[in-house]
C-alpha positions in Angstrom: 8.8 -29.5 1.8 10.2 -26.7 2.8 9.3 -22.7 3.2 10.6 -21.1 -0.1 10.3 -17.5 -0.3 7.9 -17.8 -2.7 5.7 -19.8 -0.9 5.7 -17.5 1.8 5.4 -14.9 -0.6 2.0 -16.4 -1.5 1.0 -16.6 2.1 1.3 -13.3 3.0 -0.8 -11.9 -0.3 -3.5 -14.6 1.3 -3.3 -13.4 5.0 -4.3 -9.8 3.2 -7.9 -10.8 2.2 -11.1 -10.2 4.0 -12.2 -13.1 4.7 -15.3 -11.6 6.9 -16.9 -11.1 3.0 -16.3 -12.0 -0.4 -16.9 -8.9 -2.0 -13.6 -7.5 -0.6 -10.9 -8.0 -3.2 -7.0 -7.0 -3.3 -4.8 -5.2 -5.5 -1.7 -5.6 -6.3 -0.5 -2.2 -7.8 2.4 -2.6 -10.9 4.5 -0.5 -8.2 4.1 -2.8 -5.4 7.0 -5.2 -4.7 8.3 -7.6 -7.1 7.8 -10.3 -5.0 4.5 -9.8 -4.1 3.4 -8.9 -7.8 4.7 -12.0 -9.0 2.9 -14.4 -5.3 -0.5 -13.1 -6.9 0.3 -14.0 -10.0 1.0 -17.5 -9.1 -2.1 -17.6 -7.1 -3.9 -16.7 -10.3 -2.5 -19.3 -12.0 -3.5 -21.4 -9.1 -6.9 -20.5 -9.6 -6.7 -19.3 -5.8 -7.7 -15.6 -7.0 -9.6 -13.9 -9.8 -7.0 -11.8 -11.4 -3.2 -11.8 -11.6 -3.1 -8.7 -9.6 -5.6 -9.9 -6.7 -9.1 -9.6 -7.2 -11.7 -11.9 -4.9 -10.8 -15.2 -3.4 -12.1 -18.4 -5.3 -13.7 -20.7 -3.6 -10.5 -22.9 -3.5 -8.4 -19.7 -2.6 -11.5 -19.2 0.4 -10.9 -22.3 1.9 -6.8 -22.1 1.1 -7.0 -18.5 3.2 -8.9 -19.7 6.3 -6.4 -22.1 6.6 -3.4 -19.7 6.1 -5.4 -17.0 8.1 -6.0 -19.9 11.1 -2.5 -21.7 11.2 -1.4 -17.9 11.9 -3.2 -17.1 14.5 -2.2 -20.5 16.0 1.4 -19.3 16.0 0.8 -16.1 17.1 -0.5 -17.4 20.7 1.6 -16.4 23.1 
């Protein structure tokens, strides 16, 4: 498998949420770039995040984003 653009796409709208509480959503504004309008609406689709424009986590998009969120930091060590 490789890293499409889209998948990273994906990754980055994940890496955006809060994951310190659940009652912190996203939004994707219809002015926002095409490629990350159309990651969350993948996502969505997915069932990784409430609405096609961000919204709160799901519990399977929780447990997706902790491990996007820690594989990240992992890299990130210097």
């Amino acid at each position: 498998m490789s890293l499409t653009p889209d998948l990273l796409s994906e990754l980055e709208i994940l890496n955006l949420f809060n994951l310190d509480s659940t009652e912190i959503g996203i939004k994707i504004h219809r002015d926002a770039d095409k490629n990350k309008i159309l990651a969350a609406k993948r996502l969505f689709e997915k069932g990784m995040i409430t609405q096609s424009d961000g919204g709160y986590l799901t519990a399977r998009g929780i447990e997706t984003a902790e491990h996007v969120q820690i594989l990240i930091k992992l890299l990130q060590i210097k």
